[in-house]
N, C-alpha and C positions, 0 to 999 in steps of 0.2 A: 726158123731159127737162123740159117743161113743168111735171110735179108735182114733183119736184126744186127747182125754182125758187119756186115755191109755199113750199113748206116751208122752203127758207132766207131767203124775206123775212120768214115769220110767226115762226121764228126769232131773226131778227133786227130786227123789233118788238118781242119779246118781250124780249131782253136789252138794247134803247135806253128799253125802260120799265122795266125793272130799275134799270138805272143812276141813272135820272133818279129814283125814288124814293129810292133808296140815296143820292144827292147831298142829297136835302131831307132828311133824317134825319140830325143830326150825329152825330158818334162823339163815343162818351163815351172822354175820358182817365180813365186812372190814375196816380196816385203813382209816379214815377219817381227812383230814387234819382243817375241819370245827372243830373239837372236841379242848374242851381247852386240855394243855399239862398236863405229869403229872409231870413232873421235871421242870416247867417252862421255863425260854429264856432268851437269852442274845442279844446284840445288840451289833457288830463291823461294826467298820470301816477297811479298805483298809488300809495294813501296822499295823494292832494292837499289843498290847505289853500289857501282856507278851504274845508271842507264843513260845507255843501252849497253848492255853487254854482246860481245861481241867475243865470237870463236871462229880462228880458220882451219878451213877444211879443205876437203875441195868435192866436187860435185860431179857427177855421171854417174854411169854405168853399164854395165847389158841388158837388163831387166825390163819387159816394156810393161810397162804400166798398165797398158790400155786390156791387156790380156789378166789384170789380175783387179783391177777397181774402176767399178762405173768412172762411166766421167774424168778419168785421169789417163792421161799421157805422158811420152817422153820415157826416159830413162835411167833406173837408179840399181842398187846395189840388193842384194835381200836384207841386208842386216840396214838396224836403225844407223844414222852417220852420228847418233848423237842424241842423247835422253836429258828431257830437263823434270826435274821433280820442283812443283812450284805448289807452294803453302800460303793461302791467306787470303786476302781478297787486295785485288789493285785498285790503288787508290782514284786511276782515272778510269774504271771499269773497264779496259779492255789491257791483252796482252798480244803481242804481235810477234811474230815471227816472218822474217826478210831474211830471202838469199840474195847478193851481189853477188855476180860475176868478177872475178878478177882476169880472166883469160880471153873475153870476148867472146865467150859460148853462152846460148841463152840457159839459162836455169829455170829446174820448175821446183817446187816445192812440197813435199807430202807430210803431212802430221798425223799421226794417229793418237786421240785429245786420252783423257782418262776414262773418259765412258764407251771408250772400244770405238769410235766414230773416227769417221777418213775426212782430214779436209785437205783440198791438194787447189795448187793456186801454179798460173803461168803469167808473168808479163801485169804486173801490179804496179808496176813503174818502170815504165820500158820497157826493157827484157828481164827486170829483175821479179822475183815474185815477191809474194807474201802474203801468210796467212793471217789474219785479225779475229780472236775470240772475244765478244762482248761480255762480261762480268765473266771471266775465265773463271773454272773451277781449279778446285786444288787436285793434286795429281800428279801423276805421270804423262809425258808428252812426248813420244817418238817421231822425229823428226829425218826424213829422207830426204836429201839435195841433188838431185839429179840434173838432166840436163836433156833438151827437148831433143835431140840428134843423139847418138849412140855414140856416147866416149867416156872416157875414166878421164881420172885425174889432172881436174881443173881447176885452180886454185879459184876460192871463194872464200864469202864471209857470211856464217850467219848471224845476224842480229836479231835478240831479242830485246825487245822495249815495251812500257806499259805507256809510252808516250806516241805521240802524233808519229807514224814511219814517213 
């Protein structure tokens, strides 16, 4: 009985110094597309005008990518920067989404489409990205603009287009 008792206080040292380490070590968030936006949303339709449409924002963050979605890098924000709710079918089968830099920081790009699916793009045109969906579904499309180096607030443009980027 005695070693019993042993063994559940060393036990339980053992998981009150677990804890207390696990407590100083913060958790890293990920991009949540649950989270409201922080540039807001727009809503198209199939064939809209004017295209390309265009919203600025601006692009980083602390969030490293690589730690929360295969195959993506760089760094953005938890919350979407910006939701497009888009209805109907485009008339040139594809709808695209481009970040521009306007500060001289490269930009990367993350979208999370309607069917729960990540597509994340770097350097599509230069340093600029962009994501292209062939016969885009309708939906919801949360949209992250980050930035390959760790910084906030860089002015940028996203465009969306159903045309040639």
């Amino acid at each position: 009985m005695a070693r019993l008792k042993h063994v559940l206080a060393a036990l339980g040292a053992v998981i009150v110094a677990s804890m207390a380490a696990a407590g100083g070590a913060q958790a890293q968030s990920c991009p949540s597309y649950n989270n409201p936006t922080v540039f807001g949303s727009a809503s198209l339709s199939g064939g809209f005008m004017p295209d390309p449409y265009i919203r600025n924002l601006t692009a980083g963050g602390r969030v490293d990518l690589s730690r929360c979605i295969s195959g993506a890098y760089g760094y953005v924000v938890t919350r979407p920067d910006f939701r497009l709710f888009y209805n109907g079918a485009s008339p040139t089968g594809r709808l695209t989404f481009a970040l521009e830099s306007r500060s001289g920081v490269d930009p990367v790009l993350l979208v999370n489409a309607p069917d729960g699916s990540w597509h994340f793009n770097d350097d599509y045109r230069g340093f600029n990205s962009a994501v292209v969906f062939t016969n885009p579904m309708s939906g919801q499309y949360d949209i992250w603009t980050g930035s390959y180096q760790q910084s906030s607030n860089n002015p940028a443009q996203l465009i969306v287009t159903e045309y040639d980027y």
